[in-house]
Every structure is written in C-alpha cells, then in structure tokens.
C-alpha positions as CSV (number, residue, x, y, z in Angstrom):
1,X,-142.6,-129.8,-145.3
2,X,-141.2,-128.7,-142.0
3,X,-141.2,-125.9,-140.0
4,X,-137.5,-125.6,-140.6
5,X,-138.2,-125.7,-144.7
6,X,-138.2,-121.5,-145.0
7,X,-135.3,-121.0,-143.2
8,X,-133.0,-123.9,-144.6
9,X,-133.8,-123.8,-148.0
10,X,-132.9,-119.5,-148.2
11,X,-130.0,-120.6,-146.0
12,X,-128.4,-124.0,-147.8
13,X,-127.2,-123.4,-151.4
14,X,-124.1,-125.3,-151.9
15,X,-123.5,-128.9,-150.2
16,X,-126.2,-130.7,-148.6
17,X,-128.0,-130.9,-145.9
18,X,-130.2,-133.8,-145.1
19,X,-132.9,-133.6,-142.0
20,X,-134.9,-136.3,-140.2
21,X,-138.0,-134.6,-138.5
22,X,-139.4,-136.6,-135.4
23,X,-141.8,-138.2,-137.3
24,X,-139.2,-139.9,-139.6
25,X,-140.1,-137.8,-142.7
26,X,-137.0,-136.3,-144.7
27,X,-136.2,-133.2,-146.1
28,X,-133.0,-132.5,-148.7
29,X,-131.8,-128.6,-149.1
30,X,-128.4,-127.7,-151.2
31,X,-126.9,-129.0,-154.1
32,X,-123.7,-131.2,-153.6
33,X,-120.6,-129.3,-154.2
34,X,-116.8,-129.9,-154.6
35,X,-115.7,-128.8,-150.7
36,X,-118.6,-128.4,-149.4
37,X,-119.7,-130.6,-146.7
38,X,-122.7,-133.2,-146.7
39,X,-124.4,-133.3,-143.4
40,X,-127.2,-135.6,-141.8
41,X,-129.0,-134.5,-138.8
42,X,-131.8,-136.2,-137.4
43,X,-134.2,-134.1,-134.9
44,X,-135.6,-135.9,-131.4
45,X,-138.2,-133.9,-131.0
46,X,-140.5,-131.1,-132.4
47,X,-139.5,-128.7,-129.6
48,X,-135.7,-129.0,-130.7
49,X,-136.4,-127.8,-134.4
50,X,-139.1,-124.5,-132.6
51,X,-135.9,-123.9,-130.8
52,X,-133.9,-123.2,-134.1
53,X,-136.0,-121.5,-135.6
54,X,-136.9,-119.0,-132.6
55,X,-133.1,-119.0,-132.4
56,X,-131.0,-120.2,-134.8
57,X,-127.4,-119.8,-133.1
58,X,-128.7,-120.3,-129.2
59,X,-131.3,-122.7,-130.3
60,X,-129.4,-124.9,-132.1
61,X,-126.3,-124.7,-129.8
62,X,-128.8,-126.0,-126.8
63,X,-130.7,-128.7,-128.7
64,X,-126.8,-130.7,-129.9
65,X,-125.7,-130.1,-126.2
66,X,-129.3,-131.2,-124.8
67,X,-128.9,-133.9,-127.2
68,X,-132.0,-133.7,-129.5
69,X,-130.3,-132.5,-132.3
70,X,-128.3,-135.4,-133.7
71,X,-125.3,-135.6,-136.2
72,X,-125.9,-138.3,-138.3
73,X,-123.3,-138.0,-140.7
74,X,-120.5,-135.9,-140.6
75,X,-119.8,-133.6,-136.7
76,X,-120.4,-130.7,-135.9
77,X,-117.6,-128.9,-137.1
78,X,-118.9,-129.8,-140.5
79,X,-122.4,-128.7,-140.0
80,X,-121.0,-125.3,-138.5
81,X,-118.7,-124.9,-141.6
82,X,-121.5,-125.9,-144.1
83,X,-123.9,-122.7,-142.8
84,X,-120.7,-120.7,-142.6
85,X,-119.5,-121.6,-146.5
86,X,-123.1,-121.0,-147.6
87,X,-122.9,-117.4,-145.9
88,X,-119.2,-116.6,-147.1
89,X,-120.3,-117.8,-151.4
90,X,-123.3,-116.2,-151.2
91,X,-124.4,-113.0,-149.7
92,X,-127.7,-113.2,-150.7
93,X,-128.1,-116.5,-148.2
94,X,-126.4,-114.4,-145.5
95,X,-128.2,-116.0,-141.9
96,X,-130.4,-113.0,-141.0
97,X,-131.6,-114.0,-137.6
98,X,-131.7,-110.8,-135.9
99,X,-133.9,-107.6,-136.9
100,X,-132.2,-104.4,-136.2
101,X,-133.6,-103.9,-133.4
102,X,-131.9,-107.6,-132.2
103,X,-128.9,-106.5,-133.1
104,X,-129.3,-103.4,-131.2
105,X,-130.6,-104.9,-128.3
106,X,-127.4,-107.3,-128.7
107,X,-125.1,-105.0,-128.4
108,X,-126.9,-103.2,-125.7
109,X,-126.3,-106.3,-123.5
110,X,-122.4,-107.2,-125.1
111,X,-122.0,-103.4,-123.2
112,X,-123.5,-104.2,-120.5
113,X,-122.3,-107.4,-119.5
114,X,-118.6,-106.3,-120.3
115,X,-118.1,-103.8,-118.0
116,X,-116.6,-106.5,-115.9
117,X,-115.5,-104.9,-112.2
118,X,-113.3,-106.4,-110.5
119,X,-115.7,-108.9,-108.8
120,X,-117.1,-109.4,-111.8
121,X,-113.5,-110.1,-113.9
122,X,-112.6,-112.2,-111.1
123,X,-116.1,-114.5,-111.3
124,X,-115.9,-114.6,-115.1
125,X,-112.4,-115.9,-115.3
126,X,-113.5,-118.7,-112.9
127,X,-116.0,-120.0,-115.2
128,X,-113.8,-120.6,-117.8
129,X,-110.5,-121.3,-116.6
130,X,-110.7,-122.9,-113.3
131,X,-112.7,-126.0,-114.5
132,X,-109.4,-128.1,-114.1
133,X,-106.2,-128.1,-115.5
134,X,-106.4,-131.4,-116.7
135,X,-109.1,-130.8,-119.1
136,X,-106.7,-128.2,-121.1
137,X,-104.2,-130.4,-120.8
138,X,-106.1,-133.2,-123.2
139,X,-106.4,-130.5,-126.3
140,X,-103.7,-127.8,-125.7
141,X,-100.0,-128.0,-126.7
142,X,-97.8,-129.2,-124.4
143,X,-96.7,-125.8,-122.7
144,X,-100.9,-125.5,-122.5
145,X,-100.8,-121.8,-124.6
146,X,-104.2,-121.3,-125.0
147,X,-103.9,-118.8,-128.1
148,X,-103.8,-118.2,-131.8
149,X,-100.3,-120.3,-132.5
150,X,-98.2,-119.2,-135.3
151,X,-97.5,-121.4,-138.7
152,X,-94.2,-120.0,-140.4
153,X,-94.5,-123.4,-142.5
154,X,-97.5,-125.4,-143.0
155,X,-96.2,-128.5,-141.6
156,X,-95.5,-127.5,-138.2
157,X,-97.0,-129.5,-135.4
158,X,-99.2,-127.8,-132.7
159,X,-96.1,-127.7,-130.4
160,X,-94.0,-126.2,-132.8
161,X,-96.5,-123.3,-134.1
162,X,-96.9,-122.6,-130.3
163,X,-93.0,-122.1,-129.7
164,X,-93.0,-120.3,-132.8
165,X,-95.3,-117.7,-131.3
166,X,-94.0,-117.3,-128.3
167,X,-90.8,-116.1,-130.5
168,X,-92.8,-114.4,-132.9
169,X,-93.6,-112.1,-130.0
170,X,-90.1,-111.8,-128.0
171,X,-89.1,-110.6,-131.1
172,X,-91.2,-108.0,-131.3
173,X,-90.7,-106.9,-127.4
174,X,-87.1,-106.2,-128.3
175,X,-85.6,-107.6,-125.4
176,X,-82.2,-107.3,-123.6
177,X,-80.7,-109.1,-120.8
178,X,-82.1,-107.5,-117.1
179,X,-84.9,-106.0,-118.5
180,X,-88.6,-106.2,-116.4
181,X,-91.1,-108.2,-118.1
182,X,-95.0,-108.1,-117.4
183,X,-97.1,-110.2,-118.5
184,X,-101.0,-109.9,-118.3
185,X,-102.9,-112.4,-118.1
186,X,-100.0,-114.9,-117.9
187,X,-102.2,-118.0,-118.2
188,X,-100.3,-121.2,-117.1
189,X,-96.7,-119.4,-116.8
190,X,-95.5,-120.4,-120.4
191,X,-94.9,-117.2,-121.9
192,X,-93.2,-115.9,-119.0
193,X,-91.0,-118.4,-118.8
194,X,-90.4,-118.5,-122.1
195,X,-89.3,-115.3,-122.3
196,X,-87.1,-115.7,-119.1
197,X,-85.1,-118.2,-121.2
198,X,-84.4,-116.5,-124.7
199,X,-83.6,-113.2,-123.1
200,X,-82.3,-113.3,-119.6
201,X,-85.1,-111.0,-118.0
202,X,-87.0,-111.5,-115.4
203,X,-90.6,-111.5,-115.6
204,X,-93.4,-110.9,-113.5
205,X,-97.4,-112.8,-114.2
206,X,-100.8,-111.7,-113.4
207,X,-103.6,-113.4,-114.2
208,X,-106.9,-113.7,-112.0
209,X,-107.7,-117.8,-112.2
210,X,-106.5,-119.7,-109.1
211,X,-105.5,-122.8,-110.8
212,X,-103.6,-121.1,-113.5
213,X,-101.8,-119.4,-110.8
214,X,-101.3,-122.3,-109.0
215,X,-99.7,-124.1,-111.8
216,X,-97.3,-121.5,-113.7
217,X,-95.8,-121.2,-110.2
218,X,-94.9,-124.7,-109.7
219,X,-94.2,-124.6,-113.8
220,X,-91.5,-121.8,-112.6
221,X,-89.7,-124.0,-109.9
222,X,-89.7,-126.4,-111.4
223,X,-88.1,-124.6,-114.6
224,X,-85.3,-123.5,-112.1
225,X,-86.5,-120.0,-112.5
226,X,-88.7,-119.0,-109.6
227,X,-86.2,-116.4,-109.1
228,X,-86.6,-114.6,-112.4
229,X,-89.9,-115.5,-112.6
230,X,-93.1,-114.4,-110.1
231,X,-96.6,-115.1,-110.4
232,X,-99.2,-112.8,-108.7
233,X,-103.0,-113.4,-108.3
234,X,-103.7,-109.4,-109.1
235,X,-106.5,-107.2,-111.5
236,X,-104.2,-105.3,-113.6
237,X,-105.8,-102.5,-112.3
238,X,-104.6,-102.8,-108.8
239,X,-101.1,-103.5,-109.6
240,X,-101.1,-100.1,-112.0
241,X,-101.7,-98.6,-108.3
242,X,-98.8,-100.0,-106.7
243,X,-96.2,-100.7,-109.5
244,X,-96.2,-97.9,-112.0
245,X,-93.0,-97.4,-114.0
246,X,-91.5,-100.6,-112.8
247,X,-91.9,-102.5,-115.9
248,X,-89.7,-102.7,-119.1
249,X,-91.7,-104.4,-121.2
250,X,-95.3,-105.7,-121.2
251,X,-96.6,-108.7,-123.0
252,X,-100.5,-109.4,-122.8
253,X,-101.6,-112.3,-125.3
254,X,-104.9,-113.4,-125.3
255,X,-106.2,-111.6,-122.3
256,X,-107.7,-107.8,-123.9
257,X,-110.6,-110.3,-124.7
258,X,-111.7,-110.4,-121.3
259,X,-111.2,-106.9,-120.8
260,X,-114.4,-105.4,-121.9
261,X,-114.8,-102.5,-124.4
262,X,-116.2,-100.4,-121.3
263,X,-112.7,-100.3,-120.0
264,X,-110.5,-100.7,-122.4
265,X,-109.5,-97.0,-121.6
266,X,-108.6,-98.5,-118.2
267,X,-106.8,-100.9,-119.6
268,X,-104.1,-98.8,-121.7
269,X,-104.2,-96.4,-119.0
270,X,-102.6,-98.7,-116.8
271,X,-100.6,-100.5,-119.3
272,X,-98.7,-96.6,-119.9
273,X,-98.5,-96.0,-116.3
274,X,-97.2,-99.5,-115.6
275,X,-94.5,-99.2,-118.5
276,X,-90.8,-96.9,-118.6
277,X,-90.5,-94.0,-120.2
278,X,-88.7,-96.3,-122.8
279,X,-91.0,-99.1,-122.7
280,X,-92.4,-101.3,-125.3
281,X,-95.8,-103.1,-125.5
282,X,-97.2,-106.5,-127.4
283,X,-100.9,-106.9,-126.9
284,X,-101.9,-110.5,-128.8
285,X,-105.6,-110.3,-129.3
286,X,-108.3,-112.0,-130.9
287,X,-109.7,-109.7,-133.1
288,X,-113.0,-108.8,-135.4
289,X,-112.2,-107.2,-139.8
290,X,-114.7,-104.2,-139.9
291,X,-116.8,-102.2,-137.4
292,X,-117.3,-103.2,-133.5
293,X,-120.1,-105.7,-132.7
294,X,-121.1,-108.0,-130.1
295,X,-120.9,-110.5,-128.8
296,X,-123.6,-113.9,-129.6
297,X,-125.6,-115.2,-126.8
298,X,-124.0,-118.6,-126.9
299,X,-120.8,-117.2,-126.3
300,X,-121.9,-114.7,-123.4
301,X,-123.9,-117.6,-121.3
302,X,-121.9,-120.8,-121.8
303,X,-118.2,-120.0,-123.0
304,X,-116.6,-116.4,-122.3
305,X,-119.2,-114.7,-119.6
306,X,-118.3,-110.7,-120.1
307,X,-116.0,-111.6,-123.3
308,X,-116.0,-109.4,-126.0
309,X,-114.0,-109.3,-129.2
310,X,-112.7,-105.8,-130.1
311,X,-112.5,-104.1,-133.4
312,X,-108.9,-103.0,-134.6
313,X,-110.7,-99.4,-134.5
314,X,-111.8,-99.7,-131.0
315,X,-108.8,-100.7,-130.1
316,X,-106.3,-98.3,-131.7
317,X,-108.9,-95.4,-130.3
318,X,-108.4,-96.5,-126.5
319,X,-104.8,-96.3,-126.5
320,X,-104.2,-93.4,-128.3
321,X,-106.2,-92.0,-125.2
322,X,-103.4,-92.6,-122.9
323,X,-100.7,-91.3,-125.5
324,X,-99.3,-94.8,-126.4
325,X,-98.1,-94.7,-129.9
326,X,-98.9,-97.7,-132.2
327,X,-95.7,-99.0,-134.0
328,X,-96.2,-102.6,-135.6
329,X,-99.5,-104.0,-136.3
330,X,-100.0,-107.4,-137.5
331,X,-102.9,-109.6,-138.5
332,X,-103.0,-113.2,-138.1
333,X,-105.3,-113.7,-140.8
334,X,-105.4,-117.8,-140.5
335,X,-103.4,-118.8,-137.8
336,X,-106.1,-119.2,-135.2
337,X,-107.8,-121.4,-137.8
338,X,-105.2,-123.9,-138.0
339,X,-104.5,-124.2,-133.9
340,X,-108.6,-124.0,-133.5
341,X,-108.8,-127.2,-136.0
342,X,-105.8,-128.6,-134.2
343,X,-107.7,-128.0,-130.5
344,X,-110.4,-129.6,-131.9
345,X,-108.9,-132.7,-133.3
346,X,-107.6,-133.7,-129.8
347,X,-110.8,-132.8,-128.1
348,X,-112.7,-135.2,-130.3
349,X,-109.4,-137.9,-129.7
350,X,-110.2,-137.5,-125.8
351,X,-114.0,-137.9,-126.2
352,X,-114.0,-140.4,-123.5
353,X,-111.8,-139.0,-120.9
354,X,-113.3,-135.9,-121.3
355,X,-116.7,-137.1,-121.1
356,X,-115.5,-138.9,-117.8
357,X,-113.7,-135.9,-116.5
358,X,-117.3,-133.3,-116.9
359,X,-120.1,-134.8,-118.8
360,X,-121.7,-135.5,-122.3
361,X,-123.4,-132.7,-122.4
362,X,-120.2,-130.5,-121.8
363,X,-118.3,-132.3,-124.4
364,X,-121.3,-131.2,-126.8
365,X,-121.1,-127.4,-126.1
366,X,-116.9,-127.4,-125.9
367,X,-117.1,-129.3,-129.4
368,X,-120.0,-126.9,-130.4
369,X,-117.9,-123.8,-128.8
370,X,-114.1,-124.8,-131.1
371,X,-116.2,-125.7,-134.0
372,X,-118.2,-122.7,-134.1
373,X,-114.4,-120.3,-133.3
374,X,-112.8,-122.4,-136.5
375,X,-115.6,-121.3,-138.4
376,X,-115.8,-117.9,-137.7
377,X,-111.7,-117.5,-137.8
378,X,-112.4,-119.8,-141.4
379,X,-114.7,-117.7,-143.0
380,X,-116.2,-115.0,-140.6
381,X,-115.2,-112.2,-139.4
382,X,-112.5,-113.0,-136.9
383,X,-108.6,-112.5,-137.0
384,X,-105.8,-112.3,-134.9
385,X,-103.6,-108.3,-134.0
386,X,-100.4,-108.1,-132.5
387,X,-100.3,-104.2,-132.0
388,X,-96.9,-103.0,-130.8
389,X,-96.8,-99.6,-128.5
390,X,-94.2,-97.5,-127.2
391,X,-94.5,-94.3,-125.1
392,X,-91.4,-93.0,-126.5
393,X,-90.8,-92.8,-130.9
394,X,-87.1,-93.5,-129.6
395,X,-87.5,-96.4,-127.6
396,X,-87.0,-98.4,-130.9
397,X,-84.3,-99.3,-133.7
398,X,-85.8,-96.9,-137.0
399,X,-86.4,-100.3,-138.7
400,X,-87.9,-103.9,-138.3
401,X,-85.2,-105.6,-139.5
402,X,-84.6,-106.3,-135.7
403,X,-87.9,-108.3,-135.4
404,X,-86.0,-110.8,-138.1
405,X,-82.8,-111.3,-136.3
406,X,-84.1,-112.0,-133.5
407,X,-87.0,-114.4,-134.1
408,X,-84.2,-116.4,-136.1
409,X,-82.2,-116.2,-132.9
410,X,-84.9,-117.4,-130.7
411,X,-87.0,-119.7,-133.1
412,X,-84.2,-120.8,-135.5
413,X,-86.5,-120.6,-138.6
C-alpha cells in the first residue's frame, strides 16, 4: 500500500484511477463509471508522491511539470477532471487539503500579494504576457482575445464565439457614432478595434505589457484605423489623473483580474472619474459563485503573479463606493468552459512548436494551468460577470430590448 493509499482512496469514488509506485507495484482506487474518466499515472520516484501528499495541488502541479509524475493513459486534463467530478458527486470526498488555519494563512498571502503597485502591476503583467506573441498565437483565436468567448449556438467555432463576444459586449455599451471609447486592459487591440468598426467611435487602449502594446498598434494601422484608434502603455490609475471625464464609454474585459481586491476601490474610483456624466461601463470578468477566497499557490507562483479572482459581492461592494450604479449583470455560466477546452485542444495540437518555442517543462505547467481553469469553470466554483454601470439612472433606454437589436446588428445572430 502506498503512501498515497489514504488520501486517494477518501478522494476517488467514481472512475478509476490506476497508480504505478517507483517500485513497479500497482494500486487501483474508484469504481468505473459512465463519464467518468480512467486514468494511469505512473510515479518516477518516491519523492514525487511525498510531494502530493505534503501538497496535493502544488505538489502535484510540480512533479507533471518536473516530469516525475507520468500520464500513462489518458492527459492531464482528464486526471484534473476526474479529482474535480469526484469532488462535484460527492461532498463527502471533497479534497480537504488545507486546515483552517491554511486557508487562513492562504488568504493572508492572496491579500498580500494583490496589492499590486504600480511596479509591482507592471512586473506581474510581464510574466504572463510578454513571453512572446507567437506563443498565443498557436492556441488563441485568430484576433488572439484571450477571454471567456461567447456560444449563442453550440456549434460555433472558436473564431466565431469570440466575435460573438466582442458583440455581446458593444451591445451592451450602447454605442453611437463619435462617442470616446476606453478600454482597459486592451490586450492585443482586438476589442478596440472591434468596436471602432461596428460603431464609428474612436477608442483609446491601455494595457501595461510591451508586446501587447506593440502589437494592437501595428494591428491598428494596419486595420486603417490608427486614427480612431490609440494605444497607450499607461496604469489606469495614472491616466484617471490626467484624463478624467474624457471618456464615453469604458470597456474592461478580462483585466479586473489583475487588479487586486486591495484596490479594487481604486479601480471604480477611477473608472467614475474617467467616465461622463452620461457614461456607461462593461467590466468582463472572471469570476468566483459564493463568498470571496483566494487564490491557490500554483496559480500565484507560476501563472497569474498578484491575480486574484473576485467574488460578485466584492465586486458590487467596491463600486457602489464610488457611486456607480449597477444596471445589467450577467453570468457566463459555461462559456469559459468551452473556449478553455478549445485553448487547450490547440495547445496540445502545437505540442512541438511550443515545446521548441519555451521548453517541455513549460508545455507541462501551461497544459497543467488550462486543464486545471476548464476544471474549475466545469465543475468548480468559477464563472464569468458582465456587470454594466452608469453614473447617471438616465444615461440608458428604460429597457434591454436595445441589448437585442443591436447584437443582431453587429453579430447577425
């Protein structure tokens, strides 16, 4: 029996999970199951296995990348799902890893890493975005949005559910021909010009990654629109300082992430003094059902460095600081699910060039890091919120039938 015998057996109820221990002996936990995954994983050494069970998510997460912990049979997106399945059917198996005083210490350090400076912002968005443009180009759609994409039908391709987003959302800013656009976080430019198109506005970008910024300008110019749309290498809290009341409308998908819950006060703050008396908000964020939390160690060191995920609560509390009045809310209950499997797919089709491009052991922890996300967006706790705000109960039509109208206009669905 193996050290990892307590935990798996409590853990693995439904499908089946096989495990090779250094020594060659096997071990069997789960029954098989109609949709439940069967998984073989074969351990290189005795230290890989100590490492789970000190840590089950870290641990594990470091022995696949460091290569000791072996898929034998199915990937890792099925191992991931088969842990999260057991934990979703069967509360009583729920993986207890943490004692309270863990979880307390967790969020302690989700707090403490988040409060994310403006040195610190700047650093963090380095590690994750500026590792090259070519590696999101192998996984993301072709205008490289790098969010939750939106399925009106089930048979959309990744391309279409991304352009259907992007419409999904210019709906819901209400646009009109002239208006000012700001977007924050503007990623590779293809929201901004997006919106530029449908709705004759201009739009102005920020985002604090130098090869995003690089690229959504040339994007632009290339677009024929580097007149109507601007890119700017700014903290959103330095261009609230200079810029207040310039902008109609502010989009921000994908970015309130990165914000941190210690200033998410900040972060409304300046969205209201960057926005008209009239204006109208969409924040797009990855979001977590039920209280606030934090964030998991694998997450905080290799992927999203000052990341946290915001409850709607949280959320909704900070802006009603800074007098914004909440209009629409919408929750993507499944969407990211489908665009995370999608991301995955084409990761694992570009094994080689990606492997090339950084190494094997990065190809481990990005596969580890989008099978983990589908899981927890799956069967976790993780959603998607588009939260609409207004400073003004006038600035808007008395009903959403204009959302309708004009996604139809724009998306022609």
């Amino acid at each position: 029996m193996s050290i990892l015998h307590p935990f798996l057996s409590r853990v693995v109820r439904r499908g089946r999970l096989t495990i090779f221990a250094p020594d060659g002996s096997e071990e069997d936990f789960g029954t098989p199951a109609p949709g439940f995954p069967e998984v073989v994983v074969r351990f290189v050494s005795g230290k890989a296995m100590r490492r789970v069970i000190l840590d089950p998510r870290l641990g594990a997460a470091e022995a696949f990348m460091d290569g000791d912990l072996r898929i034998e049979r199915g990937d890792i997106m099925e191992l991931i799902q088969l842990f999260r399945m057991n934990t979703l059917w069967d509360r009583g198996s729920k993986l207890k890893d943490r004692s309270i005083a863990g979880e307390a210490a967790d969020w302690i350090r989700t707090r403490i890493d988040s409060i994310n400076r403006r040195g610190r912002s700047r650093a963090n968005v380095a590690h994750h975005y500026d590792i090259g443009n070519d590696l999101y180009r192998l996984f993301l759609d072709s205008d490289l949005q790098y969010s939750c994409a939106y399925w009106p039908r089930e048979d959309m391709t990744l391309e279409e559910a991304q352009a259907a987003k992007k419409a999904h959302i210019a709906a819901k800013l209400a646009l009109a021909p002239g208006q000012r656009v700001l977007d924050i976080g503007c990623g590779w430019g293809g929201m901004a010009i997006t919106l530029a198109k449908l709705a004759d506005v201009t739009v102005h970008g920020i985002t604090l990654s130098e090869e995003q910024f690089a690229l959504a300008q040339a994007r632009a110019a290339q677009a024929g629109l580097a007149d109507r749309v601007t890119f700017e290498l700014i903290d959103y809290r330095d261009l609230a300082l200079r810029d207040a009341g310039r902008f109609d409308r502010i989009v921000s998908v994908g970015m309130f992430e990165h914000v941190g819950a210690h200033n998410y006060d900040t972060f409304f703050r300046a969205c209201a003094n960057l926005m008209t008396a009239d204006g109208v908000m969409l924040l797009h964020t990855i979001g977590r059902f039920g209280k606030p939390g934090s964030t998991d160690a694998f997450t905080r060191k290799y992927i999203f460095p000052g990341g946290y995920i915001p409850a709607l609560s949280e959320t909704v509390a900070a802006s009603e600081k800074s007098r914004l009045i909440v209009t629409d809310v919408e929750t993507l209950r499944l969407h990211y699910a489908r665009t995370l499997r999608q991301w995955y797919a084409r990761t694992v089709a570009h094994r080689d060039e990606i492997t090339r491009m950084m190494d094997e052991r990065f190809f481990r922890m990005w596969t580890f890091y989008l099978a983990g996300a589908t899981a927890a967006f799956e069967s976790g706790g993780m959603g998607n919120y588009q939260i609409q705000f207004v400073r003004s109960r006038h600035a808007l039509p008395l009903t959403r039938d204009y959302m309708a109208a004009a996604e139809r206009d724009y998306g022609g669905w």
